[in-house]
C-alpha positions as CSV (number, residue, x, y, z in Angstrom):
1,X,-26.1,-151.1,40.8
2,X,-28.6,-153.9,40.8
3,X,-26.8,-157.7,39.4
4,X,-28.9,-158.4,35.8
5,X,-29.1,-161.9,33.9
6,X,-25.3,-162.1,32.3
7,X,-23.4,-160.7,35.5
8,X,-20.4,-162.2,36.3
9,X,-19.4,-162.1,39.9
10,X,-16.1,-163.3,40.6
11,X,-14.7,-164.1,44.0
12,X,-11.4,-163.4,45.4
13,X,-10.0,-164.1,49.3
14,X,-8.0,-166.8,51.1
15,X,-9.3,-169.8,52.2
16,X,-12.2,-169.1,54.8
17,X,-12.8,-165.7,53.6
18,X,-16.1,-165.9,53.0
19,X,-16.7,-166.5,50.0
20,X,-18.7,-169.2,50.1
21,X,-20.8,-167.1,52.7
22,X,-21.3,-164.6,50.6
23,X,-22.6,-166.2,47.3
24,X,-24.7,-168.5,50.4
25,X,-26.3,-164.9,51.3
26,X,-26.6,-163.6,47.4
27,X,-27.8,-166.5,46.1
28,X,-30.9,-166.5,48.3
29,X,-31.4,-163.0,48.1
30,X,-32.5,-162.7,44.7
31,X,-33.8,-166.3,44.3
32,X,-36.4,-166.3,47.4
33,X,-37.4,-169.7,46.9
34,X,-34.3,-170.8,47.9
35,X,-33.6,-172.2,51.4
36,X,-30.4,-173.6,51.2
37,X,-27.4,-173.0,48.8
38,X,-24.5,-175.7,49.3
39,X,-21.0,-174.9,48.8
40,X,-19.9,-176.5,45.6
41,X,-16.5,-177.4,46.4
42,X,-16.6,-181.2,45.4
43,X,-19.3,-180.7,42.6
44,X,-17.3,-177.9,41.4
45,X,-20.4,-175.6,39.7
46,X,-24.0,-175.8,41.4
47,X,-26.7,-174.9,40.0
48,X,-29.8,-172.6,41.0
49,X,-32.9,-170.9,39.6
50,X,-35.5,-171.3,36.9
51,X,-36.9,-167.9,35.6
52,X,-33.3,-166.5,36.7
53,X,-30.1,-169.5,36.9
54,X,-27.0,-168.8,38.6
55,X,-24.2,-170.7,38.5
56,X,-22.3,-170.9,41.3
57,X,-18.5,-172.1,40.7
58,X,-15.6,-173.3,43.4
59,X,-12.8,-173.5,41.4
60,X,-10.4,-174.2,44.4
61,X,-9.8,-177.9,43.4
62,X,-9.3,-176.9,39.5
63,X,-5.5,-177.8,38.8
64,X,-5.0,-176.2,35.2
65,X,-7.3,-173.3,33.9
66,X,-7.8,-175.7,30.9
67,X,-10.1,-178.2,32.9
68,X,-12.3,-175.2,33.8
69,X,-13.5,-175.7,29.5
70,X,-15.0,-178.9,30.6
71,X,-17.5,-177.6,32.8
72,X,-19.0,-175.2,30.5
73,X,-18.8,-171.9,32.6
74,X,-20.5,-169.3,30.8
75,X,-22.1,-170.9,28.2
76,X,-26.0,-169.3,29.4
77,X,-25.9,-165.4,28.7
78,X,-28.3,-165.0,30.8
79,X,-26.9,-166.9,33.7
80,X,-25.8,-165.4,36.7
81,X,-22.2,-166.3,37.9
82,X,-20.3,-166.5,41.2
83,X,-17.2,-168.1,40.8
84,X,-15.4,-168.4,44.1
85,X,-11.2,-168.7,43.7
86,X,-11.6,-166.6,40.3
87,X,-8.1,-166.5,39.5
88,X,-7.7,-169.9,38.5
89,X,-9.7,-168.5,35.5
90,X,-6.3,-167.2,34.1
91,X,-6.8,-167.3,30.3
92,X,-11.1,-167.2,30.7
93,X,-11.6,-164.3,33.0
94,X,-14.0,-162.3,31.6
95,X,-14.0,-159.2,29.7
96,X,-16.9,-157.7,31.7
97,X,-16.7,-158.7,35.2
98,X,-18.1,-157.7,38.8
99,X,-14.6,-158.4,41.3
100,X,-15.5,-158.8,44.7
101,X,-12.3,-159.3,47.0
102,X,-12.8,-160.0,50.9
103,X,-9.8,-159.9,52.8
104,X,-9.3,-160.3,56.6
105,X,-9.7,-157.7,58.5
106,X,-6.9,-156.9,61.7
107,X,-10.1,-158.2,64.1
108,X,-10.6,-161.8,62.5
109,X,-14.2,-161.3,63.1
110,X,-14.2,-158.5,60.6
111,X,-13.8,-158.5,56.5
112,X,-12.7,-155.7,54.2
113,X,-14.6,-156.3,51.1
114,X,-13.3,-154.2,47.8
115,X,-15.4,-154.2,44.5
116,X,-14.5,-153.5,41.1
117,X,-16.6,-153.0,38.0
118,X,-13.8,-154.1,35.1
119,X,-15.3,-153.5,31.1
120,X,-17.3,-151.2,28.7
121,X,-20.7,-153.3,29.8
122,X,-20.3,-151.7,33.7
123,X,-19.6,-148.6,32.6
124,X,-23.1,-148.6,30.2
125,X,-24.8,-149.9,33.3
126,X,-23.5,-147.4,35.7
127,X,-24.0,-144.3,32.6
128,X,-28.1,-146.1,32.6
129,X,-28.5,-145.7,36.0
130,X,-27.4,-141.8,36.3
131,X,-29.4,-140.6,33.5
């Protein structure tokens, strides 16, 4: 499955998980003109892209789901998020969503990644691609 304008990537791991290392790698991997991503954990959402944006959220610091409003995650359709600490969402997680969890792995140096496709959009995506 390839990620489209409108996906919806959220995050999920402890603190230095990789998450941010992960959306660091994404990020420049589908905008090439990109050298360097930052981690937005004090700016809470960066922002990269012109032709395709993506929005790239640390909602670590984010003390009540009702703050998250304020910062206008998910307004652009067309946007492309990855929002790291996704369950501080609570009540705005997405209906249609791409979960990516990375967990630690018995050797440190190692990650178990798990990935879920959650809503009737995915499954469209996925029926598209088999036909």
């Amino acid at each position: 499955m390839k990620i489209k304008k409108g996906d919806k990537i959220l995050l999920f791991g402890e603190l230095g998980a990789g998450k941010t290392t992960f959306s660091q790698f994404l990020i420049k991997n589908i905008l090439k003109e990109i050298d360097y991503v930052s981690s937005p954990t004090f700016s809470i959402m960066n922002e990269y892209g012109e032709d395709i944006k993506i929005y790239h959220a640390d909602l670590y610091r984010i003390a009540d789901p009702y703050e998250i409003e304020y910062i206008d995650l998910f307004n652009d359709e067309e946007g492309i998020y990855l929002i790291e600490w996704a369950e501080y969402l609570d009540y705005l997680t997405p209906k249609n969503r791409l979960e990516i969890k990375i967990k630690y792995n018995e050797d440190i140096k190692y990650r178990d990644i798990e990935i879920n496709y959650i809503g009737n959009e995915y499954d469209e995506k996925f029926q598209e691609e088999l036909i």
